[in-house]
Each structure stands twice: as C-alpha cells, then as structure tokens.
C-alpha positions in Angstrom: 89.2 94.6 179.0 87.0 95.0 175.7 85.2 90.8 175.3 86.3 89.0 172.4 83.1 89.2 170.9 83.6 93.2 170.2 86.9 92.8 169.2 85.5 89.9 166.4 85.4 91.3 163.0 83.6 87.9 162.8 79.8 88.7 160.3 77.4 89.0 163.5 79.3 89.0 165.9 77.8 92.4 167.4 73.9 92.7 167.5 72.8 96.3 166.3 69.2 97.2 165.4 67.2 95.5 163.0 70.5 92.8 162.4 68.2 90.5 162.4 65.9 91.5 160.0 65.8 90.8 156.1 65.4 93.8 154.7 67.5 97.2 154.4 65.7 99.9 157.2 68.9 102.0 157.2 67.2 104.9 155.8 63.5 106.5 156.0 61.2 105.5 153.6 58.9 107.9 152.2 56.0 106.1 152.7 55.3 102.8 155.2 57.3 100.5 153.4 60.4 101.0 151.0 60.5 100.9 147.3 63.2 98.8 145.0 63.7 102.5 143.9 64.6 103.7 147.3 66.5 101.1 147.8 69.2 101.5 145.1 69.4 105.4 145.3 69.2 106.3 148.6 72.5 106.7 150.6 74.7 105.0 147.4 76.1 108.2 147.3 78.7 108.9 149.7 78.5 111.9 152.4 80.5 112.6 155.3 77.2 113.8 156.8 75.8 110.5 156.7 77.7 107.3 157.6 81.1 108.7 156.3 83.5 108.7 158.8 86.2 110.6 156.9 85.9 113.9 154.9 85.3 113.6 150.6 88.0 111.6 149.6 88.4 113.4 146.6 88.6 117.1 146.1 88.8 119.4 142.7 92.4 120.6 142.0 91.0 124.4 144.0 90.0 123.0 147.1 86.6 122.0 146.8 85.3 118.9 147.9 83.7 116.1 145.5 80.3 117.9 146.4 80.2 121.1 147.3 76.6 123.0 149.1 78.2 126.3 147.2 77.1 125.1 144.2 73.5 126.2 144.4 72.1 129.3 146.2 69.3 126.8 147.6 69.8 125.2 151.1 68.9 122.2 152.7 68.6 120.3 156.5 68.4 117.2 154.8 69.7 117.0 150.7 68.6 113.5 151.3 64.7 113.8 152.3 63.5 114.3 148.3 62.3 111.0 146.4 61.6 111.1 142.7 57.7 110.2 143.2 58.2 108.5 139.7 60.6 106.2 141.4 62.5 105.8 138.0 66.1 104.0 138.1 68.2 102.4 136.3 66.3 99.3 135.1 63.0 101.0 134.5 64.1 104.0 132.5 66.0 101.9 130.2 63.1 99.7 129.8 60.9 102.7 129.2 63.2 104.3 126.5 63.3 101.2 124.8 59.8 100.8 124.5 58.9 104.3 123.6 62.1 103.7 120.7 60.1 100.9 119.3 56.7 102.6 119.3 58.1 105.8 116.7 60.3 103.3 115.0 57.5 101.4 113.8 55.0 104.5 113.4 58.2 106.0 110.8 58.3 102.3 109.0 54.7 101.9 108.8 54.3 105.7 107.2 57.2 104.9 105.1 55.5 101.7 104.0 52.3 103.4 103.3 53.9 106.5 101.1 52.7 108.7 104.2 55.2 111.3 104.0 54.8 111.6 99.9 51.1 112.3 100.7 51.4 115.1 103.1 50.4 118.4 102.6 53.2 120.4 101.2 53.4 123.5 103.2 53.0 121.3 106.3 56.3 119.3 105.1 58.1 122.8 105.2 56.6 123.6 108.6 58.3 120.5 109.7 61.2 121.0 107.9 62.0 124.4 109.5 60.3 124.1 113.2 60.4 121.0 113.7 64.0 121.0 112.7 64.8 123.9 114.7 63.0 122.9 117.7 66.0 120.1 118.0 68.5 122.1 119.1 66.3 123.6 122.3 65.8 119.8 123.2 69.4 118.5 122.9 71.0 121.7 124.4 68.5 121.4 127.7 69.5 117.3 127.5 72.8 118.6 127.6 72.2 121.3 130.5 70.7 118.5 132.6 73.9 116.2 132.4 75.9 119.3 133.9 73.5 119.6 136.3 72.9 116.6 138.3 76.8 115.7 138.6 76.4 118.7 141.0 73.7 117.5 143.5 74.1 117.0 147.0 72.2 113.2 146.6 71.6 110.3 144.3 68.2 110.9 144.4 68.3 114.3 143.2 71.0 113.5 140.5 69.3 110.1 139.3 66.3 112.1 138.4 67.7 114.8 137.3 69.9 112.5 134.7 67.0 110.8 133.8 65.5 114.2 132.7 68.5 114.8 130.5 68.1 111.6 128.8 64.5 112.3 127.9 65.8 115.3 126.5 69.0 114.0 124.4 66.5 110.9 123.3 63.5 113.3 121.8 66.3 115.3 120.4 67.9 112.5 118.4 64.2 110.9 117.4 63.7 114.6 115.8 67.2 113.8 113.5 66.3 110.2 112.8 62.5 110.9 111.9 63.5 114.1 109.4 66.4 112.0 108.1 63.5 109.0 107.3 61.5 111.2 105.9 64.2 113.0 103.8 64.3 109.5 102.4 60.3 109.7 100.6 60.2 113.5 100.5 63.2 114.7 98.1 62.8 118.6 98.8 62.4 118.5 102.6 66.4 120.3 103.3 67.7 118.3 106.7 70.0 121.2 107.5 67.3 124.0 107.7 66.0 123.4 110.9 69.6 124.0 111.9 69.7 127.7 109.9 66.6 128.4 111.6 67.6 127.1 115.2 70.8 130.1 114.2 69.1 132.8 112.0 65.7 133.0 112.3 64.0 136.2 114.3 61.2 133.4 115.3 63.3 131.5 117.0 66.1 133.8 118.5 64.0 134.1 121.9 64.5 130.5 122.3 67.8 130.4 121.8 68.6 133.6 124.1 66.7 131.6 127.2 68.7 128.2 126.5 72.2 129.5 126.0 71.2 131.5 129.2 70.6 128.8 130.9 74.3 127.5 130.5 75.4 131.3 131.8 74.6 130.2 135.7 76.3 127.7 137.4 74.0 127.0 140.1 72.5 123.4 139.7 68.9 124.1 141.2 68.6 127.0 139.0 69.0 125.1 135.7 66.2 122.7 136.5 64.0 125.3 138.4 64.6 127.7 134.8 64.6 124.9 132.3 61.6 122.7 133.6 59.4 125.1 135.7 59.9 128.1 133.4 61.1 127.7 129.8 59.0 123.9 128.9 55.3 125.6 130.3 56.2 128.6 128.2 58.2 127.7 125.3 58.7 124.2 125.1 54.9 122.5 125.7 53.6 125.7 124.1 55.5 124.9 120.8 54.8 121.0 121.4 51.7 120.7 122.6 50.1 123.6 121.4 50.9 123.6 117.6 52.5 120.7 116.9 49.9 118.1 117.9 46.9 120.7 117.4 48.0 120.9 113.8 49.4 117.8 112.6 46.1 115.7 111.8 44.1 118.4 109.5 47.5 118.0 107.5 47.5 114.1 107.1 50.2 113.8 109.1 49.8 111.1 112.1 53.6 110.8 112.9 54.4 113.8 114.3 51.7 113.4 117.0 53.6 109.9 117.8 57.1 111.7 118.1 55.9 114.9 120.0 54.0 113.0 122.7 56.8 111.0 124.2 58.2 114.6 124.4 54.6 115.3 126.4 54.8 112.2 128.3 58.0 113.2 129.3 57.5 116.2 130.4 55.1 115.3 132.9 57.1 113.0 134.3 60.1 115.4 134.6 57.8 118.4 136.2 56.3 116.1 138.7 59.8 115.4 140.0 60.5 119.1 140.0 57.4 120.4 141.8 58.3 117.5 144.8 62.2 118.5 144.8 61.3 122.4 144.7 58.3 121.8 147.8 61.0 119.7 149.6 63.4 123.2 149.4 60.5 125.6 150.1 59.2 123.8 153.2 62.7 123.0 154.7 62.2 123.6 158.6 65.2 125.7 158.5 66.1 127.2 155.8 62.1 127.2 153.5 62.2 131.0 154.0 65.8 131.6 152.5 64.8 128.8 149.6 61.5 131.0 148.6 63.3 134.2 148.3 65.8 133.0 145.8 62.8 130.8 144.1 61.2 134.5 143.8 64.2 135.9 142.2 64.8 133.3 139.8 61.7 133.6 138.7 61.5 137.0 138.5 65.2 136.6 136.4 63.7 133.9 133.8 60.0 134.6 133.2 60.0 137.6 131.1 62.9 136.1 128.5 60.4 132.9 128.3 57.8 134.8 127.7 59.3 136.9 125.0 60.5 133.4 123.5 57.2 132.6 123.7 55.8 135.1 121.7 58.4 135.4 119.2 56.9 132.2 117.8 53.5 133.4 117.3 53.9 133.8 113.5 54.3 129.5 113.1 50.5 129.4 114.3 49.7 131.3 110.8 51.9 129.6 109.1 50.0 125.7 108.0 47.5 125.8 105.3 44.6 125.0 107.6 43.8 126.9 110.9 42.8 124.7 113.7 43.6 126.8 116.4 45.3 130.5 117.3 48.8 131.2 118.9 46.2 133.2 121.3 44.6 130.3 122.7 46.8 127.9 122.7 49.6 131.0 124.6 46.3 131.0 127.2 46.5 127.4 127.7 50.4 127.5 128.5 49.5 130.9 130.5 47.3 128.5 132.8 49.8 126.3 133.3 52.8 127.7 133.8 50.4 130.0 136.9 49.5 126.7 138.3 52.7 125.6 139.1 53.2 128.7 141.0 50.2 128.0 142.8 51.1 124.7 143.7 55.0 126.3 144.9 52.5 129.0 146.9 55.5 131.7 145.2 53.7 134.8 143.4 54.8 136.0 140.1 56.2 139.3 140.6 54.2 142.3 139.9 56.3 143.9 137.2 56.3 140.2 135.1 53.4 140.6 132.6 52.4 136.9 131.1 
C-alpha cells in the first residue's frame, strides 16, 4: 500500500533533489553559477525530450509536430546546450533599443537644430539618398528573414537570440526611413523614394538583392542565420557599412550618419558572436559534429561566391563622394580578413574553387 505522504498532492509533501534549496538548479548552467538570462530561457520552451511527458500537443495541419528536427539539415544531441554568450532577453534588449532610439533621435534633432543637413556637401547628400536609401531594403528583408527563422528552432535559447537579431535588423531598417524622411525635411531635393528604385533597378545593387531574396528560397532555419550573419554581413553588409559609410561620412560634414550606421556595427557584433557560439556548439556535437561540418562546408561553398559578387558589384559607390578617403580595394581587404577569420575560428576551409 503506497503511504499517504506519496499519494499527497500536498506542496512538499515528497522530498526530491535540491527541494530544499532557493534557487532553480533544474538545468546546467553554462558556467558555475546561473544567469537571470538562463533562467528565463532555458527549458520555457516545451519538449517532449525534456520533462514532457506527452508528445507536442499541437501539430501543423500535415502531420508535423509544433517543432520539427526536419527543419534544418544540422543535427544535434542536445538543441538545448547553446547559450546566447550576450545573455540578452526580454528586459535587456528592450532596454538597449530604447537607449540606442534616444541616442540617433537626438543626434537627427540636434543636426536639424544646427542646419546640419542644409550644410552638407551635395554629392554626398545624393550618395545618401541613393545608397543609403537602398541599403534599407537588405536590412529590413534580413529582419524579416530572422523572424521566419527562429519560430523554427528546436530551443528558446536559440530562437530568443535569433529574434533578437531580427529586431536589430527591422530597428536599423526603420532608423534609415525616419533619418532620410528628417532630413527630407531641411534638404528639399534629397527624393525619399530613390533608395527604393535603386534597392529594384540599379546594376550596383542587384547582387545584393539576388543573395537576400535567396536567402528566403531555403527553408532550413540554420541555414538562414549561418548565410545571412556568417556570410552575406562580413561581405556585403559591414563592407558597405563599415567600410564606406563611416570611412566617408566625416570628410563630407556629415557626423550623423556615423551615429546611425554604428548601432548597425554594434549590432552586428553582438549578432555574430551568438552565431560563431551556436555554429561551434553544432560542429563539436559528440555525435553528430562530423555530419554538422559537412553541410557547414556546403553551405558555404552554396553562399560565398553570390556574396562575393554582391560585394563587388558595389565597388563603383567607393568612387562615387567628392573626396577619396579610402578605396573599395582596401576596405574589400579588410572584409576579406574578416569574413577568413570566422572560418578560422569554425576550423571549416573555404573551398578551393571559391575565389575571395
């Protein structure tokens, strides 16, 4: 006969490890002690794998459960081992986006206030107006990839960071509209819609847009952030960021572009940090590293030359601004040193028929 004190559904009743302690330790913490950030993404996802006694108890109208391994080519012992090392939730990336809202809103009033944008250098306005303009629609169809992607991953840790990513991306996108509308305001000629006929027509940009609606072509979860953030933003993205934007901006007068494209920068490091972690996590899986770095390889050898031709179809912007600060050369050397680091760092090898 079973005691009354295990049939009690009475709170304590049955002792179990660590009952008595005060803090969560159903889970292993990365490091010695658990984070706040651990604590309110780890296991809040369901899985029958862990804890679940029954199956998903949804399903899609096919068959397929609520979340599915067949959704990426990548496998894993453990979806659940990978923790964003920025250990960004909820709370904090609201607080962050906030703050970095307030620091371009009053960079655009304090230009405005100061006749900035009236003072610029006129073929740098039209730069602006047709790059910067275009360079929008990369940023808020990658935001937009992202949200597609992490409904599809196997943990909350994967898919907190990977939504996190695609609000980055939808955030820059939309500072891009408000900061051209602003100066539309002070600058009668600059034409808001041409960084959208540009983003569509123009030859410079058409490699761009080939990688990014490519991107939307796969299905496969893992792929979309291992094309989007460890291929296409070395190449294409910092290279257009980093290496004109903010190399040319000051010998023009203009000191509010610099403000707008690095929270794009700041970003970006954030989001390829996570992305190196998550990728080594899948590449030294005890079981299943060696099938993981075989499709890394392919994807890589899929996605690296069409970001490389993306990249040098905008070679003629560097020749474009009044005054030459740098060349598309050195600043394509810089991304070139980059974007071979992270393979490093993965220990994958760019195929032999790639040329950088």
């Amino acid at each position: 006969m079973r005691s009354s004190t295990e049939q009690s559904a009475e709170a304590g009743a049955k002792k179990f490890a660590g009952s008595e302690s005060r803090k969560f330790n159903y889970y292993q913490p990365k490091s010695r002690r658990a984070t706040l950030y651990e604590d309110v993404t780890v296991d809040v996802q369901p899985d029958p794998k862990r804890y679940l006694l029954q199956d998903w108890i949804i399903s899609f109208a096919d068959g397929r459960p609520a979340y599915s391994e067949k959704n990426t080519k990548i496998k894993s012992s453990d979806w659940h081992l990978f923790r964003d090392p920025n250990g960004e939730w909820e709370r904090t990336h609201y607080i962050r986006q906030a703050d970095i809202e307030k620091q371009v809103s009053l960079t655009i009033q304090n230009a405005r206030a100061e006749n900035a944008f009236e003072s610029l250098d006129k073929t740098w306005i039209k730069i602006l107006q047709d790059h910067l303009g275009a360079s929008k629609h990369p940023e808020y169809g990658l935001g937009m990839l992202f949200q597609s992607a992490q409904r599809d991953g196997m943990s909350q840790m994967i898919n907190t960071a990977i939504l996190i990513n695609s609000s980055d991306k939808l955030r820059y996108a939309q500072d891009i509209a408000l900061y051209m509308m602003e100066m539309a305001q002070d600058v009668k000629e600059l034409n808001e819609q041409a960084g959208k006929e540009n983003w569509l027509n123009n030859p410079l940009w058409q490699g761009a847009r080939e990688a990014v609606e490519n991107f939307y072509a796969t299905t496969d979860w893992a792929e979309q952030v291992f094309a989007a953030n460890l291929v296409y933003e070395p190449l294409v993205g910092e290279l257009f960021r980093s290496g004109f934007l903010m190399q040319f901006a000051a010998s023009h007068g203009d000191y509010v572009t610099p403000t707008v494209v690095s929270t794009a920068e700041a970003d970006l490091e954030r989001n390829l940090s996570y992305s190196l972690d998550l990728f080594s996590v899948f590449l030294k899986d005890p079981q299943y590293g060696d099938h993981n770095k075989e499709v890394a390889q392919g994807w890589l050898k899929k996605w690296t030359p069409m970001c490389v031709n993306a990249a040098k179809q905008l070679q003629p912007i560097w020749s474009q601004p009044r005054k030459k600060v740098t060349t598309f050369a050195a600043s394509y050397t810089r991304a070139q040193e980059k974007f071979n680091s992270i393979w490093e760092y993965l220990q994958l090898d760019l195929p032999e028929e790639v040329k950088l």
